[in-house]
N, C-alpha and C positions, 0 to 999 in steps of 0.2 A: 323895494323888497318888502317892507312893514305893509305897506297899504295892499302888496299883492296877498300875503298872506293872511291881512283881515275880511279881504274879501273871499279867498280860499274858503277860511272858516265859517262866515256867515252862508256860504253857500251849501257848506256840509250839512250845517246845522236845517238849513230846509231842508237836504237831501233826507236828515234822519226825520225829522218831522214828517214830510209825506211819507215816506217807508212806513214808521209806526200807523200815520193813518190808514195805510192800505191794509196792511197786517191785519188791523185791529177791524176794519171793516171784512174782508175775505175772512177772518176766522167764525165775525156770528154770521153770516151768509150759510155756516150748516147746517141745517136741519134738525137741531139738537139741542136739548136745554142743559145749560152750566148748573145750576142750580142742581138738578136731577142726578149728573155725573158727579158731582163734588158728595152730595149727600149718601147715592148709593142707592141702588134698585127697591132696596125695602125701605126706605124713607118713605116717610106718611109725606100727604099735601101739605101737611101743618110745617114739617119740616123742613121743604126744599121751599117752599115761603117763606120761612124766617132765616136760610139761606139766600136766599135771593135777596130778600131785604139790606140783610148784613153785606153783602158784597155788591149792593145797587148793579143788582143783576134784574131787577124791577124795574128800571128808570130808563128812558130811551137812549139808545144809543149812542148818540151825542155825548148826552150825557155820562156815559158808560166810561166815554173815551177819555172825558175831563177827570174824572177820581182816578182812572188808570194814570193817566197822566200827571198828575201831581204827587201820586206815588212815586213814578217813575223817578220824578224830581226829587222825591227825600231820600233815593234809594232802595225802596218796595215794588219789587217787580211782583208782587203777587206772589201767593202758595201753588205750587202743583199739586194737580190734584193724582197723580200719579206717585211721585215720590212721598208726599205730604210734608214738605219741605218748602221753606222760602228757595223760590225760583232764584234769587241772587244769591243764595248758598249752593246750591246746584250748582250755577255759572264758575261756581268760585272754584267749586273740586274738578269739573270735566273740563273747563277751559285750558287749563294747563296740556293736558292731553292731546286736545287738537292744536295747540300750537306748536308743542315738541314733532308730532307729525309732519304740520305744516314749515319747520323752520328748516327739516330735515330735508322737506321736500323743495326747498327752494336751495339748499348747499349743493343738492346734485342736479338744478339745472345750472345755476351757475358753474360748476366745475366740470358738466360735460357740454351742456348747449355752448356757451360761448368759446372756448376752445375749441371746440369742433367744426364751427361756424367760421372762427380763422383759417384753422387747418385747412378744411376745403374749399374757402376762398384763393389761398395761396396756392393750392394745388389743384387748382379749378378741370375738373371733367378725366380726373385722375379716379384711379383704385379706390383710395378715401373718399373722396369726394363724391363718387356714385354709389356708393356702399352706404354712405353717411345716409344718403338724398331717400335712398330705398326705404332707410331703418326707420329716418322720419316719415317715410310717409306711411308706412307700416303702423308706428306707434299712434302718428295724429290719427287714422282711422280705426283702433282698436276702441272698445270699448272697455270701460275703468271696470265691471264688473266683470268683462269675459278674461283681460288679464289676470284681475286680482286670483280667479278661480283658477287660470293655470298655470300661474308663480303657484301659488297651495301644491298642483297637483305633482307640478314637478322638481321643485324643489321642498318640500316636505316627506309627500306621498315617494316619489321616486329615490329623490340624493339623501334626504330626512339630513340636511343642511342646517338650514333653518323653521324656526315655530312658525306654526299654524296661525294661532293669532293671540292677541292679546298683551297687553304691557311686561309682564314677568311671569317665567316658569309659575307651575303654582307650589314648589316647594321654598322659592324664592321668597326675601322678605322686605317690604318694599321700603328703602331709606327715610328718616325722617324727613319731612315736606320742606323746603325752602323754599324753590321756585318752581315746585309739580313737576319739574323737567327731572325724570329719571336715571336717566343719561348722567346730568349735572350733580343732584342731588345726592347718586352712589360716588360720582366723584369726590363729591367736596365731606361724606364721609369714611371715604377710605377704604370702600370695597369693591376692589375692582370684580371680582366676581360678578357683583350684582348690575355691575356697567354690563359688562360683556353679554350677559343678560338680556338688559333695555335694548343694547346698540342691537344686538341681533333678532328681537323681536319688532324692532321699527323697520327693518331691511325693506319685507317685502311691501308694508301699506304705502312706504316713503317712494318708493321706487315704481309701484301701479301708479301713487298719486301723482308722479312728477313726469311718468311718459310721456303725455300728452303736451304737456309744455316745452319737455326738453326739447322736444321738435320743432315748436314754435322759432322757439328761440334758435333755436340752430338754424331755419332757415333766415330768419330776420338777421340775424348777425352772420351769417355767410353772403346775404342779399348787400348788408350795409358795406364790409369788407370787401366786396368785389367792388363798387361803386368806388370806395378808397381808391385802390388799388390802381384804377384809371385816373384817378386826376392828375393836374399836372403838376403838383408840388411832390407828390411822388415818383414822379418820371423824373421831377428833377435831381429829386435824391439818388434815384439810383445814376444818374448819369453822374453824382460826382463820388462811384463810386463806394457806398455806403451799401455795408451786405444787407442778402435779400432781408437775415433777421432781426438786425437792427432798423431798417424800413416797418417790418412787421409791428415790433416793441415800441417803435419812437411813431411812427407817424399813424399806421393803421389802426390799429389796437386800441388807441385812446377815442380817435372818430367812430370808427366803429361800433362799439359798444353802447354808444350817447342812444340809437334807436333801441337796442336791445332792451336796456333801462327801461323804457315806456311800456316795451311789451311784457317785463317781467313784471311792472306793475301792476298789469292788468292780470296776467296771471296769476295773481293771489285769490285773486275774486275766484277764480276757475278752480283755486285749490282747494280753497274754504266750502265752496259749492260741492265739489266733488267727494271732502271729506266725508259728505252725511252716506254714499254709497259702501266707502271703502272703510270707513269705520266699520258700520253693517256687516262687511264679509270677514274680516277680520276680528271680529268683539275687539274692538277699540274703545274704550271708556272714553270716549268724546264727547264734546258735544253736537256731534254729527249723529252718533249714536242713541244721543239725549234724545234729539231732535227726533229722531223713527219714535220711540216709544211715545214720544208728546202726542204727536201727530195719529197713533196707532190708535191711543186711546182718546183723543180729542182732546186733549190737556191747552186751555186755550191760555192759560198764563205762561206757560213754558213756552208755546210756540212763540207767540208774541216776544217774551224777551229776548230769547236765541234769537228771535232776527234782528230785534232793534241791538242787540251787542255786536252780532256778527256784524250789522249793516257797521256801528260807528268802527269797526275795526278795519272793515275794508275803505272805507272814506277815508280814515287817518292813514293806512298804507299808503293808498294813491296820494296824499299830501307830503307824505316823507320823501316817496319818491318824485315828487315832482322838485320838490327843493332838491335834492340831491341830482338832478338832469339841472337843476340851474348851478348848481356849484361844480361841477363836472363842465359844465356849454361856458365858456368867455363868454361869447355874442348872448348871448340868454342875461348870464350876471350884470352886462353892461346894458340891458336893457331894462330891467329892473329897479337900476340905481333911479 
């Protein structure tokens, strides 16, 4: 298990090394001088030269890549030239943001894909089960910005249910910071108002974001479940008499799920990706949202870090979840010994 895991992580660790290399090559690939953008349209020559100096924005590329990098290493992701902020002070206030979204949006595929996935495995080519097969394919082919736009129109614009966008009313006041998770943070000071707040303003971004996956997973874990459902240590069950839902709970349910695992894995990636859309139509103070404005104005320190952060987050995801498919699998743990 030690020796799989150090190879895991020496693997990640080149995963983030090429990422930031391609990053950092694709970002001066634009047509546009850093130096120029940092300094500001009325900057003399004299001065986006001695910008350029100071930021070994003069030095070739390569080289470019080496002082960004050893930055990286003491912690210096560079200044935006946008915020005018250390890009890792940035990181530090909107990442909370996208993870509250994204933690929310993985409790409601969990709580509807895989349930549902049984249910209509159990009840295969029934009412549920073709209503389900529909919804998923409905939602796998929708698009994250054309829902996001008509969860707005009709539950704002129409029922006026829930907000438009944004982490809190704006007469709200936002809890003091402990884990950026607002949700948590109105909890653990005592005002349920200001929850009730959070909770219903993540409704609609969590629920565009997680569409598209619920369905994944619902069809994967209805796919795994029916395969269960056949073999013969289940026929055996039932012939000695064991109801349908304890077969369900004891023998299905545990196999079953083991593929789902892999695909919710990968589903993070999908979420974090999809964030930079749905933050967008929502004003989500993310870093999804970071991201657009970097990008908007050519801010090449911010790009560059948001993806080498986001890249080591979704690397380390898929490592949790892989160890958790081995501690979940027998045959997996006993191969590992």
């Amino acid at each position: 298990m030690l020796r799989y895991l150090l190879k895991r992580i020496l693997s990640l660790i080149a995963v983030l090394v090429g990422m930031s290399v391609l990053t950092f090559w694709l970002t001066h690939l634009i047509p546009a001088n850093p130096a120029r953008l940092m300094a500001g349209q009325q900057a003399s020559a004299e001065q986006v030269a001695e910008i350029a100096r100071k930021f070994h924005l003069d030095r070739p590329l390569v080289e470019q890549y080496f002082y960004y990098s050893k930055g990286v290493l003491q912690g210096d992701f560079g200044n935006s030239m946008t915020t005018r902020r250390p890009v890792l002070a940035d990181l530090e206030e909107f990442f909370p943001a996208t993870a509250e979204l994204t933690v929310a949006s993985l409790v409601i595929i969990l709580l509807l894909g895989v349930p549902s996935g049984l249910l209509a495995a159990a009840r295969r080519n029934g009412w549920f089960d073709r209503l389900n097969f529909a919804g998923s394919l409905v939602a796998v082919s929708m698009p994250a910005f054309w829902l996001g736009l008509l969860l707005q129109l009709y539950f704002y614009r129409y029922l006026d249910w829930l907000p438009v966008g944004g982490r809190l009313a704006i007469e709200d006041i936002e809890p003091d910071r402990v884990t950026g998770f607002l949700t948590v943070d109105s909890l653990l000071a005592g005002d349920l108002e200001t929850f009730r707040s959070a909770l219903l303003h993540l409704v609609l971004p969590s629920v565009t974001l997680a569409a598209g996956s619920v369905a994944i997973v619902f069809r994967m874990t209805r796919a795994s479940a029916g395969s269960v459902l056949r073999s013969t240590y289940v026929r055996a069950a039932r012939s000695r008499g064991i109801s349908e839902r304890a077969v369900m709970i004891r023998h299905v349910a545990p196999n079953a799920v083991l593929p789902a695992i892999t695909v919710i894995g990968l589903q993070i990636g999908v979420i974090i990706s999809g964030s930079v859309i749905v933050e967008s139509i929502f004003s989500w103070p993310g870093i999804g949202l970071y991201m657009v404005n970097a990008i908007k104005y050519l801010d090449y320190q911010a790009i560059v870090g948001v993806t080498i952060v986001v890249s080591a987050v979704f690397v380390l995801c898929n490592l949790l979840v892989d160890v958790l498919y081995i501690a979940v699998n027998p045959q997996m743990r006993g191969r590992m010994i």
